[in-house]
PADRENMAR-508905 format. One record per atom (N, C-alpha, C): residue number from 1; residue in three letters; x, y, z; chain. Coordinates in nm, 2 decimals, padded with zeros to 4 digits. Example, Ala and Ser with C-alpha at 12.3 -4.5 7.8 and 13.67 -1.06 7.14 Angstrom:
<node 1 "Ala" <01.32 -00.57 00.78> "A">,
<node 1 "Ala" <01.23 -00.45 00.78> "A">,
<node 1 "Ala" <01.32 -00.33 00.78> "A">,
<node 2 "Ser" <01.28 -00.22 00.71> "A">,
<node 2 "Ser" <01.37 -00.11 00.71> "A">,
<node 2 "Ser" <01.29 00.00 00.79> "A">,
This chain:
<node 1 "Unk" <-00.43 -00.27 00.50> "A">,
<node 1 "Unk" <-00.40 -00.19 00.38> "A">,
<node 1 "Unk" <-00.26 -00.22 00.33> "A">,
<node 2 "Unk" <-00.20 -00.23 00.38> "A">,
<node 2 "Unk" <-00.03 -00.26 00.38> "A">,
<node 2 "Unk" <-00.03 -00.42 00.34> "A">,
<node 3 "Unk" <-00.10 -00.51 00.36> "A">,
<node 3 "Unk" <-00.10 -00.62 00.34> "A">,
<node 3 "Unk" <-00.18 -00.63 00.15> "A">,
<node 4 "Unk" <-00.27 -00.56 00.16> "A">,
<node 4 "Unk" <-00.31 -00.48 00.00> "A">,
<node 4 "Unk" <-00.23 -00.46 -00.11> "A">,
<node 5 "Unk" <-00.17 -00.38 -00.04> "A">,
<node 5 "Unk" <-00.04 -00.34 -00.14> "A">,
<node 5 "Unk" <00.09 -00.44 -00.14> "A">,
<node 6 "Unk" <00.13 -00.50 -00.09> "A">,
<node 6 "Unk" <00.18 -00.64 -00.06> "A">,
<node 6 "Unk" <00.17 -00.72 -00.15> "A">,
<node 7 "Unk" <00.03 -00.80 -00.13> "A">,
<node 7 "Unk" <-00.04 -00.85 -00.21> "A">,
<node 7 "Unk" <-00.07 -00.83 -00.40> "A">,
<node 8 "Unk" <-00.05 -00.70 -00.38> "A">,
<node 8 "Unk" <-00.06 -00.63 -00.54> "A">,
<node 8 "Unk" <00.05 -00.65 -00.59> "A">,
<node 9 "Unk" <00.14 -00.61 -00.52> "A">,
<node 9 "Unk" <00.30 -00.58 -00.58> "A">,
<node 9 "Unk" <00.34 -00.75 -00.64> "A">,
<node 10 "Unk" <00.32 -00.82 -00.59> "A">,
<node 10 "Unk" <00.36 -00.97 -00.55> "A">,
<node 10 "Unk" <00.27 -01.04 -00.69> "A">,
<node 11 "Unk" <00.12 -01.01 -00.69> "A">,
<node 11 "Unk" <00.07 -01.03 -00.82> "A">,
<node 11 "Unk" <00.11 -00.98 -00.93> "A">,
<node 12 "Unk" <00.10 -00.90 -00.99> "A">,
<node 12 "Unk" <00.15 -00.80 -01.07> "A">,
<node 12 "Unk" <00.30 -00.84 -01.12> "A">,
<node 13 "Unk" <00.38 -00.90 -01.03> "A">,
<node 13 "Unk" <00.47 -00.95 -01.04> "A">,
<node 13 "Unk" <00.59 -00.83 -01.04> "A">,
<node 14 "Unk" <00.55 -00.73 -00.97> "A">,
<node 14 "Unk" <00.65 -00.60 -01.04> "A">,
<node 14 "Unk" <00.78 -00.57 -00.92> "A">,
<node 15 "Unk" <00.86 -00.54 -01.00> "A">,
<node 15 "Unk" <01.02 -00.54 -00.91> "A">,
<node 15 "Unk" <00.98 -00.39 -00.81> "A">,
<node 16 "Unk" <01.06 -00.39 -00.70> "A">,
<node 16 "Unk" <01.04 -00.28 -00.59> "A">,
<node 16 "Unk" <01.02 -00.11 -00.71> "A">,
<node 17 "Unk" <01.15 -00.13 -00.77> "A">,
<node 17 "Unk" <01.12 00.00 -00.88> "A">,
<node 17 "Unk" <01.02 00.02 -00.98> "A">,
<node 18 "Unk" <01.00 -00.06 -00.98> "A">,
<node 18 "Unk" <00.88 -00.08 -01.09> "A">,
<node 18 "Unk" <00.70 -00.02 -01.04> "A">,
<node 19 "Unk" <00.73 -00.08 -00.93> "A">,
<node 19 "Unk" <00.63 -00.07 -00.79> "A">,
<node 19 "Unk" <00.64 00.10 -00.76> "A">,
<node 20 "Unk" <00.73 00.14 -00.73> "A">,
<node 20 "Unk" <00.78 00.28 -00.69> "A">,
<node 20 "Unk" <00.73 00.37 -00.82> "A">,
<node 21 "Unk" <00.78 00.36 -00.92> "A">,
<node 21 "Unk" <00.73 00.41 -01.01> "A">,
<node 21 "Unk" <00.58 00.39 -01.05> "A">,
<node 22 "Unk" <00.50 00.32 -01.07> "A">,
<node 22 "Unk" <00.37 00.30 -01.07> "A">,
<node 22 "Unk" <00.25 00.37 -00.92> "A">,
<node 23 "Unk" <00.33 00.32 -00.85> "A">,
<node 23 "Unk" <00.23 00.44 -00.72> "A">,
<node 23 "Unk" <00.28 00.56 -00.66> "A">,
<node 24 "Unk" <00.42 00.64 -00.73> "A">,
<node 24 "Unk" <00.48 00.75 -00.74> "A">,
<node 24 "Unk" <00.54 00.77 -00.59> "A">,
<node 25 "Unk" <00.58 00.69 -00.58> "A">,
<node 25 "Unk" <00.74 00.70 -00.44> "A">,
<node 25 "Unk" <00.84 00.64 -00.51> "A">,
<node 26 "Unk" <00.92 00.66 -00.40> "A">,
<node 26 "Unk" <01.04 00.56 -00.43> "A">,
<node 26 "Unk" <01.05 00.46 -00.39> "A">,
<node 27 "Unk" <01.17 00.37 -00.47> "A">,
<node 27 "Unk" <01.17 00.25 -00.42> "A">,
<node 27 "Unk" <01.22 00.22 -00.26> "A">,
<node 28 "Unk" <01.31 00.27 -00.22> "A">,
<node 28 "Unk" <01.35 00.24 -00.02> "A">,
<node 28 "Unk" <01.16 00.26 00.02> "A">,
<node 29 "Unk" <01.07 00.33 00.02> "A">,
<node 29 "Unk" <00.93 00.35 00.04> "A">,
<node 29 "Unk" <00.86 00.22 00.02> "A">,
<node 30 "Unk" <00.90 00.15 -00.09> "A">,
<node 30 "Unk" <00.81 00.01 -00.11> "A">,
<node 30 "Unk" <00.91 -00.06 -00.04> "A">,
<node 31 "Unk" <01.01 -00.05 -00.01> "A">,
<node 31 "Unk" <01.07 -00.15 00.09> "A">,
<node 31 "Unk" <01.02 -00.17 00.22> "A">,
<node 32 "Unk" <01.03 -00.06 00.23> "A">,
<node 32 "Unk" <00.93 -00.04 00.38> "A">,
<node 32 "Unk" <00.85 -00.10 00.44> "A">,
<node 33 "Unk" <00.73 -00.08 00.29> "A">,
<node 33 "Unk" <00.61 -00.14 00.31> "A">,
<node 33 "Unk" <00.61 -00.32 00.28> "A">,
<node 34 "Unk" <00.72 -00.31 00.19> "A">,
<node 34 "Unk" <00.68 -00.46 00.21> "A">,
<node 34 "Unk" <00.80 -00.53 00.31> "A">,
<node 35 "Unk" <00.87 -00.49 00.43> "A">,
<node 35 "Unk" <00.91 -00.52 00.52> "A">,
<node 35 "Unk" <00.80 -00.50 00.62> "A">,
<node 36 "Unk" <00.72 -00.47 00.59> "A">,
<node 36 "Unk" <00.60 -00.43 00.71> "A">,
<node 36 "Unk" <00.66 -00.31 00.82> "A">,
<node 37 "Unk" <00.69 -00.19 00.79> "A">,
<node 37 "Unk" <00.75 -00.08 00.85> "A">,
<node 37 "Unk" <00.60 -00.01 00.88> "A">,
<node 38 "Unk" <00.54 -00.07 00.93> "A">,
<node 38 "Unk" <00.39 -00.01 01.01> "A">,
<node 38 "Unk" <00.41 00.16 01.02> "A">,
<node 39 "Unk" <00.48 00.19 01.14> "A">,
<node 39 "Unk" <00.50 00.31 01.18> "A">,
<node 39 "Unk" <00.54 00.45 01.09> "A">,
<node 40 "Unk" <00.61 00.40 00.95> "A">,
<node 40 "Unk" <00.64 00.49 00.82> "A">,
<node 40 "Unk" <00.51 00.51 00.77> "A">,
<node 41 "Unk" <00.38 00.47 00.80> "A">,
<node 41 "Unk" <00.28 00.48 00.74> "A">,
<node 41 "Unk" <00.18 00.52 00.78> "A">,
<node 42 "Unk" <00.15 00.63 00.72> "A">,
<node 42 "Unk" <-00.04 00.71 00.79> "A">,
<node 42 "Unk" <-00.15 00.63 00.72> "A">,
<node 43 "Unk" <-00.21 00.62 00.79> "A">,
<node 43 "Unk" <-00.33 00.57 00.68> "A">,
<node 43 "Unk" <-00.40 00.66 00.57> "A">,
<node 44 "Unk" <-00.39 00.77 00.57> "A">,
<node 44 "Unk" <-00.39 00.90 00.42> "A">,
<node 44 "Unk" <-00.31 00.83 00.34> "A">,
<node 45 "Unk" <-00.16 00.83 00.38> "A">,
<node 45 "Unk" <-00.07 00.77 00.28> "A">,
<node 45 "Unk" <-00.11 00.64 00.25> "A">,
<node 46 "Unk" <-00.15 00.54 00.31> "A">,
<node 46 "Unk" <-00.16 00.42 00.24> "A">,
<node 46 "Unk" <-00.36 00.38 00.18> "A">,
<node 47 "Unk" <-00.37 00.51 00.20> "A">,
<node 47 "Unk" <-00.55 00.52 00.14> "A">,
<node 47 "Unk" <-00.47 00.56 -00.03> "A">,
<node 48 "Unk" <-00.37 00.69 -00.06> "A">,
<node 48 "Unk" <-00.31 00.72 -00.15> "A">,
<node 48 "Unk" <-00.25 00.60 -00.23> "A">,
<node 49 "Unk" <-00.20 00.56 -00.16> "A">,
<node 49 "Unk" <-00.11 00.43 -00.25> "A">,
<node 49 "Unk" <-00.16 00.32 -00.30> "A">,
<node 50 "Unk" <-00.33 00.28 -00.23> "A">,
<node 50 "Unk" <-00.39 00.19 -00.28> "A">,
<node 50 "Unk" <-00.46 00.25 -00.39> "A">,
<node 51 "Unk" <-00.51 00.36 -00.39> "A">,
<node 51 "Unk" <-00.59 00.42 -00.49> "A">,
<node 51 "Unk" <-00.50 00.43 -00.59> "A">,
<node 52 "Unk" <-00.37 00.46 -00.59> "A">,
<node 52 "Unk" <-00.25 00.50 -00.73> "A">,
<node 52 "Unk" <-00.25 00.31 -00.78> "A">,
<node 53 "Unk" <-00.27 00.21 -00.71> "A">,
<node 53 "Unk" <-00.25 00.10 -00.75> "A">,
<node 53 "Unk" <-00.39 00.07 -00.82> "A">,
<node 54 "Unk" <-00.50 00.13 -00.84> "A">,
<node 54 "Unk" <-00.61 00.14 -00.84> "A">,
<node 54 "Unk" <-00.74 00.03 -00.80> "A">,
<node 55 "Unk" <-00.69 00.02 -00.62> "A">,
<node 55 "Unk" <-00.77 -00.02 -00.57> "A">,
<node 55 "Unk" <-00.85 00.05 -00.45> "A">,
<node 56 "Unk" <-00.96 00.02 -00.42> "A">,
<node 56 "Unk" <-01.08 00.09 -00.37> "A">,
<node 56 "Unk" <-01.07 00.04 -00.20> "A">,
<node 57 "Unk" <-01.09 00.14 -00.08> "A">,
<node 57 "Unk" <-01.12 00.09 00.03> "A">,
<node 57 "Unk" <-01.24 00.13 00.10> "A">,
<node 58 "Unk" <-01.30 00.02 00.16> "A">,
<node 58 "Unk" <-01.42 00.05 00.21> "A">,
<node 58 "Unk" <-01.44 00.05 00.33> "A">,
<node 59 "Unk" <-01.46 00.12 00.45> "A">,
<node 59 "Unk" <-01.46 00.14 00.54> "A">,
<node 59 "Unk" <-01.58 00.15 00.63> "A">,
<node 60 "Unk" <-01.60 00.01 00.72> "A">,
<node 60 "Unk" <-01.78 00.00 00.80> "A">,
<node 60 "Unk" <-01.74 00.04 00.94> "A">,
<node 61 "Unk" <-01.84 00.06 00.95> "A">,
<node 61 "Unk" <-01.85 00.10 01.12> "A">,
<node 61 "Unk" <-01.97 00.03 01.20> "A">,
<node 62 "Unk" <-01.91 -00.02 01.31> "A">,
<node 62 "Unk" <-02.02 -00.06 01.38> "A">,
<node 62 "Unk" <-02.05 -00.02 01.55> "A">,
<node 63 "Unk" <-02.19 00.00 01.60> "A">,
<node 63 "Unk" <-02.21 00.01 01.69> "A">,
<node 63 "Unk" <-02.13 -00.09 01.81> "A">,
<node 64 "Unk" <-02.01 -00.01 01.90> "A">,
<node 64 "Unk" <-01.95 -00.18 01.98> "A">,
<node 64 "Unk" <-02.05 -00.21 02.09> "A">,
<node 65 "Unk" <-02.08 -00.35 02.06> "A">,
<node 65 "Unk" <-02.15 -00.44 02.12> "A">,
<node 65 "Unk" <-02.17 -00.42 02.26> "A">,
């Protein structure tokens, strides 16, 4: 998911504040994430932050083998 948002910020072409502003944190928060600061991050919050970037996640489950 963090790699998601990574990826978006980078296309988009948008500066850390610009980023911050657009998925409503701050900018040190997108630093984080795009230093890969894993542990700053719940997956609520980064379910939140893809959806403000308006993208969708889908989540499968399988029987383990």
């Amino acid at each position: 998911m963090m790699r998601a948002l990574v990826t978006f910020i980078r296309t988009e072409e948008l500066t850390q504040a610009r980023a911050a502003k657009l998925l409503g944190v701050t900018q040190p928060r997108i630093s984080d994430l795009t230093r890969g600061k894993i542990h700053l991050f719940s997956i609520d919050n980064l379910v939140v932050l893809l959806a403000a970037a308006g993208l969708r996640v889908d989540l499968k489950f399988k029987k383990a083998a």
